[in-house]
C-alpha positions as CSV (number, residue, x, y, z in Angstrom):
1,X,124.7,96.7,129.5
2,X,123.3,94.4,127.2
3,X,120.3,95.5,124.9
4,X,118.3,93.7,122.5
5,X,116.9,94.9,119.5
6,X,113.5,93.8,118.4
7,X,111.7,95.3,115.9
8,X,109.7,93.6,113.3
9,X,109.8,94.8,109.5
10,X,112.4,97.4,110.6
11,X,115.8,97.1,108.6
12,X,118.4,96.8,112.0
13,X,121.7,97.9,110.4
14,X,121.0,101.7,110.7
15,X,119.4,101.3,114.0
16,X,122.7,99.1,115.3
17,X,125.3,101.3,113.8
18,X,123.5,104.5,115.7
19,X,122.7,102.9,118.8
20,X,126.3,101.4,119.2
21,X,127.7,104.8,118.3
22,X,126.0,106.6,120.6
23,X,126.3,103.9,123.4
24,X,130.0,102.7,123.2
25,X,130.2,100.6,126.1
26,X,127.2,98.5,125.6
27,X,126.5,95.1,123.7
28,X,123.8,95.6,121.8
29,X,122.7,92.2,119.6
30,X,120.0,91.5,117.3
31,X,117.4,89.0,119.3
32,X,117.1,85.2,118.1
33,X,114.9,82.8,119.8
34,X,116.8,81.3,122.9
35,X,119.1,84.2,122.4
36,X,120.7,85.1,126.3
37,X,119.2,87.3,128.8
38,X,119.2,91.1,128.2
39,X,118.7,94.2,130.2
40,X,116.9,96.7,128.5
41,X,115.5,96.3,124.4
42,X,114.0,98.3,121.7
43,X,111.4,97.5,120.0
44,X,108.3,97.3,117.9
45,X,105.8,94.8,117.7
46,X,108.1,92.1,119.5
47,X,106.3,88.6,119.5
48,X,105.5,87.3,122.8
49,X,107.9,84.3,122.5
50,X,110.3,87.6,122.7
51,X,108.8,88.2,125.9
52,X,108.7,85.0,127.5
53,X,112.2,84.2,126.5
54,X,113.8,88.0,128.6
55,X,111.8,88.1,131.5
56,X,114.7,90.0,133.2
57,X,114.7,92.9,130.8
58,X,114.1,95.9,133.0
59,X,112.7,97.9,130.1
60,X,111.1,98.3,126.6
61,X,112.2,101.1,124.4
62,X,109.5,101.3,121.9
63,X,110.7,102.8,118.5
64,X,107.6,104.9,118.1
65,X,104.9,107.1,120.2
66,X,101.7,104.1,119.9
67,X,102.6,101.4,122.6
68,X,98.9,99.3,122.3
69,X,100.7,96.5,120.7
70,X,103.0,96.0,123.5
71,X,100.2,96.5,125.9
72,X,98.2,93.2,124.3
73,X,101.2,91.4,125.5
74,X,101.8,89.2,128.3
75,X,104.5,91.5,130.2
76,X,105.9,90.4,133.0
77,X,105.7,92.6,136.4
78,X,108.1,95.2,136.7
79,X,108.9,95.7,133.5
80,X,109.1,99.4,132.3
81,X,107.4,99.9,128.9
82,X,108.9,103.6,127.6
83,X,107.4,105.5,124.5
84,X,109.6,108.1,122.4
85,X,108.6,111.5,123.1
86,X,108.0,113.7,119.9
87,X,111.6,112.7,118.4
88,X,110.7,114.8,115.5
89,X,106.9,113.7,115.1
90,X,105.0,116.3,116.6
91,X,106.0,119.1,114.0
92,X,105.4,116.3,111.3
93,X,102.0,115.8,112.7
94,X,100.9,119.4,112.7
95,X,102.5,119.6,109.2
96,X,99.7,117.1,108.5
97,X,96.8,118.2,110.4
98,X,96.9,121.8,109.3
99,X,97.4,120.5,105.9
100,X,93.9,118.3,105.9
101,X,92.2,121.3,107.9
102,X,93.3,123.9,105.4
103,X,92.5,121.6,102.1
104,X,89.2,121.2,103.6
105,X,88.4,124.7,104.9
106,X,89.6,126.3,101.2
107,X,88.3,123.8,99.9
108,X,91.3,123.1,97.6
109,X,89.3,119.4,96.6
110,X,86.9,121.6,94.5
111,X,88.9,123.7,93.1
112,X,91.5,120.8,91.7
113,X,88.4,119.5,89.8
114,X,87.7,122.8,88.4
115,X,91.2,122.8,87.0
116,X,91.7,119.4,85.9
117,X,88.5,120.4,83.7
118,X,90.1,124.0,83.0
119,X,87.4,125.7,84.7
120,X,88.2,129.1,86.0
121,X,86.0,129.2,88.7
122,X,85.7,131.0,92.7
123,X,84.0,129.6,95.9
124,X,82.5,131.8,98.1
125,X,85.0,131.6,101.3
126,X,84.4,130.5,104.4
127,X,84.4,132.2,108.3
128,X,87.0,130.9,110.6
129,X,84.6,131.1,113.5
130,X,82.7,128.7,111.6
131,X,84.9,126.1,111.7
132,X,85.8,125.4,115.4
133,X,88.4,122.6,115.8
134,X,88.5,119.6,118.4
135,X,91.4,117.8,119.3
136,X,90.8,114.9,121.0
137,X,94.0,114.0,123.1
138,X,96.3,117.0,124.5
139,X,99.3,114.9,125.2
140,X,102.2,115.7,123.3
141,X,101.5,115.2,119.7
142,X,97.8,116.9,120.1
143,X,99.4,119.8,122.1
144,X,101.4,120.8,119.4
145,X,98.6,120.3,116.8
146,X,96.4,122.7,118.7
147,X,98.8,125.6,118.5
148,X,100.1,124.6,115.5
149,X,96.1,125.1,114.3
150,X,95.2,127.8,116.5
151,X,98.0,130.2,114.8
152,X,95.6,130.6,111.9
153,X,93.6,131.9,113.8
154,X,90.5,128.8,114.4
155,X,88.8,128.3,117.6
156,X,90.5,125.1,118.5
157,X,89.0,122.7,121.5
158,X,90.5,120.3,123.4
159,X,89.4,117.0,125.3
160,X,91.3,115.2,127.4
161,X,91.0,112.1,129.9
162,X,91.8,114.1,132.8
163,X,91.6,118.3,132.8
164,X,94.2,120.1,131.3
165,X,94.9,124.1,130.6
166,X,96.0,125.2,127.0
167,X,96.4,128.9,126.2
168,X,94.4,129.5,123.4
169,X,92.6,126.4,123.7
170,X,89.2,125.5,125.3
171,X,90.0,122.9,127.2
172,X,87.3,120.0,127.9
173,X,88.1,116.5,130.1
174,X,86.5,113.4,130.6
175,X,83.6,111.4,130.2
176,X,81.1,114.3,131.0
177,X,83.4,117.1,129.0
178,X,83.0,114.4,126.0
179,X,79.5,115.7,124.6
180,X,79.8,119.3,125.2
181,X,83.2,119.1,123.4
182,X,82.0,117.4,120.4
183,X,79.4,119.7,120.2
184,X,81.6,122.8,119.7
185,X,83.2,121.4,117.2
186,X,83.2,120.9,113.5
187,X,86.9,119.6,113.0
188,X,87.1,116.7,115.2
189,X,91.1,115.6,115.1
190,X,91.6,112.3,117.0
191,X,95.0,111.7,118.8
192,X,94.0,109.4,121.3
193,X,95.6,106.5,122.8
194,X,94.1,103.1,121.6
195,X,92.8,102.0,124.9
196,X,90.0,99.5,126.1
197,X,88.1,102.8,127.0
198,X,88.9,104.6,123.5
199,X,88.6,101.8,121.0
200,X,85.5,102.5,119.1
201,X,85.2,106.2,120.3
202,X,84.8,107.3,117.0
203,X,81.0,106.3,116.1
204,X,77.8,107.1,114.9
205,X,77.0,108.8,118.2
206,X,79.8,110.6,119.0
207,X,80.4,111.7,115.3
208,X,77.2,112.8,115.2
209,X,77.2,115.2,118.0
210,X,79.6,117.1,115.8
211,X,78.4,120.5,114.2
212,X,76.3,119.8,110.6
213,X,79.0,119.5,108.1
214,X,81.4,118.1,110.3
215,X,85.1,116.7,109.3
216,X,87.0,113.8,110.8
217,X,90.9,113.7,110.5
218,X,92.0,110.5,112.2
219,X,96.1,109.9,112.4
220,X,95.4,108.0,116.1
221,X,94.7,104.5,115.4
222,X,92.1,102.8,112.6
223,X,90.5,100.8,115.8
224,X,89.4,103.9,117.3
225,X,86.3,104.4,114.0
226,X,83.4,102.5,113.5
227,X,84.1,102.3,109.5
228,X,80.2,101.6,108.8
229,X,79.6,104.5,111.0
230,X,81.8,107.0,109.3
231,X,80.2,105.8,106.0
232,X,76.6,106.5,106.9
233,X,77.1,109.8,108.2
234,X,79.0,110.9,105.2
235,X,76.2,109.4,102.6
236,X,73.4,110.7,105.0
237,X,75.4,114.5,104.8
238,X,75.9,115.0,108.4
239,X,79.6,114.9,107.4
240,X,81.1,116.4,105.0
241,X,84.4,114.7,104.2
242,X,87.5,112.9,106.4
243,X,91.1,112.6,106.2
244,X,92.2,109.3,107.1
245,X,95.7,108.3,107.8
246,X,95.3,105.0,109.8
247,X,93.1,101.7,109.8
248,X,91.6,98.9,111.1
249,X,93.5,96.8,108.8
250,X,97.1,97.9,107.5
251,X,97.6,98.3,103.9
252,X,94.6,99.2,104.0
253,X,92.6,96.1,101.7
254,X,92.5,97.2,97.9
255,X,88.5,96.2,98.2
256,X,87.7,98.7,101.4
257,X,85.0,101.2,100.5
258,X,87.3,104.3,101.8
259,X,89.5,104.1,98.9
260,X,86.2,104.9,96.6
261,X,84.4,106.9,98.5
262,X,84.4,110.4,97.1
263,X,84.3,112.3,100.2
264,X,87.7,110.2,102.1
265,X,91.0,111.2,101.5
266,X,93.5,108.2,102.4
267,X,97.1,108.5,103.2
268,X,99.2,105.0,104.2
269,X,100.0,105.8,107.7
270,X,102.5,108.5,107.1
271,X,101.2,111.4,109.3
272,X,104.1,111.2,112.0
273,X,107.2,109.2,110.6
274,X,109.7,107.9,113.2
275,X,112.7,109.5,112.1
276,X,115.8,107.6,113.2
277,X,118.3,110.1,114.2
278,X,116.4,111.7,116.4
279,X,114.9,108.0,117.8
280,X,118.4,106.9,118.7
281,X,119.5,109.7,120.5
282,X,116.3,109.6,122.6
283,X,116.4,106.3,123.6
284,X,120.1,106.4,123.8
285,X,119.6,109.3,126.3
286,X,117.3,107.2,128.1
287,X,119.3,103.7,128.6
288,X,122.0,105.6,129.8
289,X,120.3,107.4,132.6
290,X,118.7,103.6,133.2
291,X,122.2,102.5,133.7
292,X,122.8,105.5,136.2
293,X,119.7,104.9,138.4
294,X,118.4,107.9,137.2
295,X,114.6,108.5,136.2
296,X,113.9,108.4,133.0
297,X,110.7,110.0,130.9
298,X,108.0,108.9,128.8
299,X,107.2,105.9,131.1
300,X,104.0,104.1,130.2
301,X,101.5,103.7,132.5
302,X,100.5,99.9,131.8
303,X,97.1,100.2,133.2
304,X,95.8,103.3,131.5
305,X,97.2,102.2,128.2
306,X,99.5,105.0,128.1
């Protein structure tokens, strides 16, 4: 089998050296333009000359769990387009979330200032049931951050596309669950796919629905906020704060008002890390039941978006 390796500002030795040690028998080549025909790749952000120029590959092996920037590509009919499944970002992810919840819910913020003026001071705590938490996509990633946040113990919602059960979760799905999830919540946690029908989800209308004081922890995709509209609902006090992982533009630009704003916490898209190990023996697994005729997981619907 020969596979091609595509993936921009990744370093390919490591990736190489694992992939050809876990699959012995295959030929596995960097890609150069006008480079020959191969049967499978993995990738990330390929360009579309990549495309054009291995219009035979049967599949795309994407190197991480977001697959919109394949999906603007011109792909050519038939061709399989498979994510990574967790591969060691789901606990990473709920390391995170529970992280931002809990900073916010103890309000840990407040208390660093205190210190940093050597203030000995308390703040009156808060009630669990107070703080009900949405999670906005219950595929793999957002499954585990909802159990990972409902083991201490707050409520914790759940909205999917289509209707899912979750124990210990009230569950909530589609376009008329939407309002009536938001509405129970005051910790909205996006994990959404970036779709056509999800870009821009997160906006003054649908932000607002959340409970007075509401928080937003975003570690989706930057195109899913309205930046303006997360700005005026923080200044106006409907919101109280947001954690903010990922952006319309990456680095985030040194002039963006986030990075000021007193009530944003910004983190350079580190939430969920691919970790390589774990990667490679994935999509190892997966070319080699390819090769086999078998099925393999984590195939992307190309007309949902995920």
């Amino acid at each position: 089998m020969k596979i091609a390796f595509c993936c921009t500002d990744t370093r390919a030795e490591p990736w190489l050296e694992g992939l050809s040690e876990a699959l012995p028998q295959a030929d596995i080549q960097v890609w150069q333009p006008a480079a020959p025909q191969a049967d499978c790749a993995v990738v990330w952000a390929p360009p579309q000359q990549f495309i054009d120029e291995q219009p035979g590959l049967r599949a795309l092996f994407n190197i991480g769990a977001g697959v919109d920037g394949l999906l603007k590509l011109r792909l050519p009919p038939g061709m399989a387009v498979v994510r990574l499944e967790d591969a060691g970002m789901s606990v990473q992810m709920a390391e995170y979330v529970c992280h931002a919840l809990i900073r916010h819910f103890r309000e840990f913020d407040a208390y660093e200032q205190s210190a940093r003026q050597a203030r000995w001071s308390f703040r009156k705590p808060h009630e669990r049931n107070g703080f009900p938490v949405g999670v906005m996509g219950l595929g793999v990633l957002g499954e585990r951050v909802a159990r990972a946040v409902a083991q201490f113990d707050f409520p914790v919602n759940g909205w999917s596309r289509s209707a899912r059960t979750l124990e210990g979760v009230r569950t909530f799905s589609g376009q008329e669950g939407l309002r009536d999830f938001l509405a129970a919540s005051r910790v909205l946690v996006n994990l959404l796919p970036l779709t056509t029908e999800t870009e821009n989800i997160l906006n003054r209308q649908t932000l607002g629905l959340l409970q007075p004081g509401g928080y937003l922890i975003n570690v989706a995709r930057g195109a899913h906020l309205v930046d303006d509209d997360l700005l005026a609902l923080l200044d106006s006090g409907h919101l109280a704060g947001a954690t903010l992982d990922v952006f319309r533009t990456e680095p985030l630009p040194p002039e963006h008002p986030f990075w000021r704003h007193p009530k944003i916490t910004v983190t350079p898209h580190t939430s969920a890390r691919t970790l390589r190990s774990e990667s490679i023996a994935q999509i190892a697994g997966k070319i080699a039941r390819l090769a086999r005729g078998e099925a393999v997981s984590g195939l992307v619907d190309v007309a949902r978006g995920y």
